[in-house]
N, C-alpha and C positions, 0 to 999 in steps of 0.2 A: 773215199766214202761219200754217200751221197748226202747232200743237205747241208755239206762245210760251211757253203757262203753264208747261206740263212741262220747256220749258228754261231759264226761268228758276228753276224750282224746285232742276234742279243746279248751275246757272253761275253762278258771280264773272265779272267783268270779263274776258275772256279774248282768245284768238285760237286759231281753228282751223286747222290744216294740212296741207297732203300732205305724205307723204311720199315726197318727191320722189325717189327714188333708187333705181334697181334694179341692182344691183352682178349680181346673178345672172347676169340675161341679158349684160351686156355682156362679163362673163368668160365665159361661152360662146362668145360670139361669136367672142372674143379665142383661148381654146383650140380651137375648129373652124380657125379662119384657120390654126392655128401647127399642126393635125397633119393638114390638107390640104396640107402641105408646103412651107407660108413659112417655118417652125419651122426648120426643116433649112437654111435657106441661108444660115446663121452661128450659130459661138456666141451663147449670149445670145440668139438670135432669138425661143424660144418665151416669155423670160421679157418681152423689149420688147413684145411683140402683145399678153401680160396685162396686163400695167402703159399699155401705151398704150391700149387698151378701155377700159379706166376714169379715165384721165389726168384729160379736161376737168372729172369731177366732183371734182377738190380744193375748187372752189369750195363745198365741201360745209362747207367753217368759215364760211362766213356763218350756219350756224347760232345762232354764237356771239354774233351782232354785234347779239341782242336779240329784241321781238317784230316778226316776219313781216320780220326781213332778208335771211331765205331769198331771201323774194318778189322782193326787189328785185335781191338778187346772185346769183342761182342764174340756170344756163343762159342766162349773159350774156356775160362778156369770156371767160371760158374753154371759152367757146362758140362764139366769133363770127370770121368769117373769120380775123382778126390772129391771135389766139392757133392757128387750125389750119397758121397758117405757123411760126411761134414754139414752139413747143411739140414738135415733134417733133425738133429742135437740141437742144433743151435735154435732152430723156429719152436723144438716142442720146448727149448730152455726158457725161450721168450715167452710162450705162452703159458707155461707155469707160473712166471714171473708177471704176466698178465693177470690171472688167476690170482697170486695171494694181494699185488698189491694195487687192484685197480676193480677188478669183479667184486673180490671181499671187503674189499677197504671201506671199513668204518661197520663192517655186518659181521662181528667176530662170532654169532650165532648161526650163520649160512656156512652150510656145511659144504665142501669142495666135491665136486662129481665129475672131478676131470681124475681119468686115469691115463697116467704118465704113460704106460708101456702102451695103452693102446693111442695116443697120440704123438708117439713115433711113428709106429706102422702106418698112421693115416700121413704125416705128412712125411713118409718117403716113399709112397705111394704117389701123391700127387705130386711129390717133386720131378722125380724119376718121370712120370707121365709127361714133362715140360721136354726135356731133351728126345723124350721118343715122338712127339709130336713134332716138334722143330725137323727131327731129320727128315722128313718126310717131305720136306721140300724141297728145290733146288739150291736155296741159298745154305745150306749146309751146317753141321755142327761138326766142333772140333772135343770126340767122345776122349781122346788120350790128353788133354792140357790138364799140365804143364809139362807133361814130357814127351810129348810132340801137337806139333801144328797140324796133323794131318785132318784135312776135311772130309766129312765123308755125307755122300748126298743121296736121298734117297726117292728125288726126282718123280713121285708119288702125288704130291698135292700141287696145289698154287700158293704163292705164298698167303693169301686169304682165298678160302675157298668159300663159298654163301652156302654151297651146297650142305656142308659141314656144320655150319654156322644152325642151318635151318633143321638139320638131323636132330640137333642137340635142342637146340633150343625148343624146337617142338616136342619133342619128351617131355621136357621142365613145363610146357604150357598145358600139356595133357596130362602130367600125372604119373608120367610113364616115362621116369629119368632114364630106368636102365634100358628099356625100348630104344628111345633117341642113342644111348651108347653103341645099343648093338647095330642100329642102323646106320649110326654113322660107321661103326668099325667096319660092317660087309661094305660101304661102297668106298671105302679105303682099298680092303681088299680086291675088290673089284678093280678099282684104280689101278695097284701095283702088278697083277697078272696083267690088265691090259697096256702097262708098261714096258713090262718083259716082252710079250708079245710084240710091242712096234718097236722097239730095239731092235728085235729080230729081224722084221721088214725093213726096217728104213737101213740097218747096215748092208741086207743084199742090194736094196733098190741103188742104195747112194756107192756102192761099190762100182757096180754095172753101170751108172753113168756116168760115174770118173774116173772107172780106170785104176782107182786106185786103193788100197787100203785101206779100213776106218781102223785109228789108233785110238783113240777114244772116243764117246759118243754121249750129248745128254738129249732125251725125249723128255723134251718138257709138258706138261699141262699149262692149257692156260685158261683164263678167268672164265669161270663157270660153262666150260664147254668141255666138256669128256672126251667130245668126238676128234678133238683137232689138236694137235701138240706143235710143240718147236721143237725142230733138232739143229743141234750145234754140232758138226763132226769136227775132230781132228785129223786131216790126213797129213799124207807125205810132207809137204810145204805149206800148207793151205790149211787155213777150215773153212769149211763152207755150212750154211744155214740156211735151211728149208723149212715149209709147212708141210704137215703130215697131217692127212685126214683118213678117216677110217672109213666114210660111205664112199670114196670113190678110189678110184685102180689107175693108174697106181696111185699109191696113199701117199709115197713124193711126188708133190708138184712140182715138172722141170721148169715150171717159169718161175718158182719162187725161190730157187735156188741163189745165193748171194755166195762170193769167193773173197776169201780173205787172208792175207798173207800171216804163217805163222811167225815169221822170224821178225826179229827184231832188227830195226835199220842202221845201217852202218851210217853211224852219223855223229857229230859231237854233240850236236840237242839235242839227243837220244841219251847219250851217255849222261852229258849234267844230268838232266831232268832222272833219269832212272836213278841217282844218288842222294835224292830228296826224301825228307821224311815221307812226305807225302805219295810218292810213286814205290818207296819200300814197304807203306800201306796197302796202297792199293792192290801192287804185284800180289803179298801176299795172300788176298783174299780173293784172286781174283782167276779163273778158272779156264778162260777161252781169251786170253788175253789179246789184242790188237793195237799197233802201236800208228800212230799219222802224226806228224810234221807240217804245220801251217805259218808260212815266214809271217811276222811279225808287221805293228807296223808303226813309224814313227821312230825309229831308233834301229838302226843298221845294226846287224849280225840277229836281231832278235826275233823269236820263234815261238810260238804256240806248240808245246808235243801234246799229243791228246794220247791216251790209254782209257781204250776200252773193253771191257768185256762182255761178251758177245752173247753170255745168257740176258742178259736186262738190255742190253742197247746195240745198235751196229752204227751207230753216228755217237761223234761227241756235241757237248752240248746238249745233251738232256738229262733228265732232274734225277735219273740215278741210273748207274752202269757204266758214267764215263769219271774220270777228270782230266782235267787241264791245267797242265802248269808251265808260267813262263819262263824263259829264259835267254840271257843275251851272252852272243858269243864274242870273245873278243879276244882279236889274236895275241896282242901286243901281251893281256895278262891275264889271258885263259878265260875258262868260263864264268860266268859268273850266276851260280843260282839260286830260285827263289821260290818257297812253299806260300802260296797266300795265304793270310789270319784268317784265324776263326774268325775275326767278325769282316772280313772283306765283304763289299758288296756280291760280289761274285760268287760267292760260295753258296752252291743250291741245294738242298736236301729234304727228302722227304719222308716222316717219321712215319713209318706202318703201325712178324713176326720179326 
């Protein structure tokens, strides 16, 4: 992979991360819903449609739970169908309980104008609106947890899109919430046909220049350009990763094609390191996986394995899509391996969706 040296030259033992989180847009969401006139159809309405926009990411303290427990807990159980049943009980529970003992407390004359059943419907509306907006990116939500891990992406937005950001927000600043709703929704829509549509090209194009099958395939968008995407194939052995543009023919560029080995290296670094918390993390969240081996230095048998995933990075050592973990082999009494701390210097991450 290109760039090893220069990242080894600034990295410790680390892990890279999204930052998985866009509070902006989903309080957008949540404020268009509530001053298109859900807001209005009880107390407390406009504040449940905020707080439920953003409800399923509480899961946001797995933070805490070390390196890359993001990966494993984020956009899972308070993601996944269960919790969209469960979870809207619980906020309208809170907010009743808001209501007697903090709105009215100490006003036993003020009369309550939240209605319960319509403070359901608003906050499983804007809950439910939180996972339909998440899938819409590449970084993906897991809709079956806890009874399966499956991810499912729908490679549609960026993970912040402005465009999105400006739809909405411009409604709210005009007056005209449900405006910004429908416009951002059409250039969503727009987005996802034009999605399908380069799927379509970029599996014959990238077929017909290697020769070989597309086993899986993502067309990404990227940051505020409609016109241009990243594709990640899976073929035979290999993925390979392209620019796809839409003003020009072919819309795969063969110069910017990059080859990357699928398989996993027959190696003992390989082995320790894939038995570590931290690389059963990653593996699992991790979609176009790539594995490289960098010998170590200072201490004989030892090894740098980098795992990276090839939607957010094609090098390790950058601040999300890779990690790195060390490991030293030694034959006399095996391997010996090791996940770095949460507070290691080394450990990079970048808090976003």
């Amino acid at each position: 992979m290109p760039g090893l040296r220069r990242a080894q030259r600034k990295r410790r033992a680390g892990v890279g991360r999204e930052a998985g989180i866009d509070p902006v847009c989903h309080t957008l969401v949540g404020a268009g819903l509530a001053r298109s006139g859900l807001g209005s159809r009880t107390a407390l309405g406009t504040a449940t449609l905020l707080i439920g926009a953003n409800l399923p990411d509480i899961d946001v303290l797995a933070y805490l739970g070390g390196p890359a427990a993001d990966l494993e807990l984020r956009r899972g159980w308070t993601h996944g169908v269960p919790a969209l049943v469960v979870l809207p009980f619980l906020l309208t529970g809170g907010m009743l309980l808001f209501d007697r003992t903090v709105r009215r407390a100490g006003r036993a004359s003020l009369p309550s104008r939240v209605v319960p059943r319509q403070l359901l419907v608003l906050a499983a509306v804007a809950i439910v609106s939180h996972p339909l907006l998440d899938t819409l990116n590449t970084y993906g939500v897991r809709w079956l947890m806890p009874f399966s891990g499956r991810w499912f992406y729908g490679d549609t937005l960026f993970i912040v899109d402005p465009w999105v950001w400006l739809a909405l927000a411009g409604g709210l600043l005009l007056r005209s919430a449900r405006g910004g709703l429908l416009l951002a929704l059409g250039y969503v829509l727009v987005l996802a046909i034009s999605g399908v549509a380069a799927r379509i090209l970029a599996t014959g194009e990238l077929t017909r220049l290697s020769g070989e099958p597309v086993r899986s395939l993502m067309v990404s968008p990227v940051l505020a350009n409609p016109f241009v995407r990243t594709v990640v194939a899976a073929q035979n052995g290999s993925y390979r990763v392209a620019i796809f543009r839409w003003l020009e023919r072919p819309h795969l560029d063969p110069r910017s094609v990059q080859v990357f080995p699928r398989d996993r290296p027959d190696h003992p670094a390989v082995e320790a390191a894939a038995a570590t918390t931290l690389a059963r993390r990653f593996l699992g969240w991790a979609r176009f996986p790539v594995f490289q081996i960098e010998p170590g230095s200072g201490t004989a048998g030892s090894y740098h394995v980098h795992l990276v995933d090839l939607r957010y990075a094609n090098r390790p050592g950058v601040t999300f899509g890779s990690v790195t973990i060390p490991v030293v082999i030694q034959p006399a009494s095996g391997p010996r391996r090791g996940t770095p701390p949460a507070s290691s210097p080394g450990v990079a991450g970048a808090r976003l969706p």
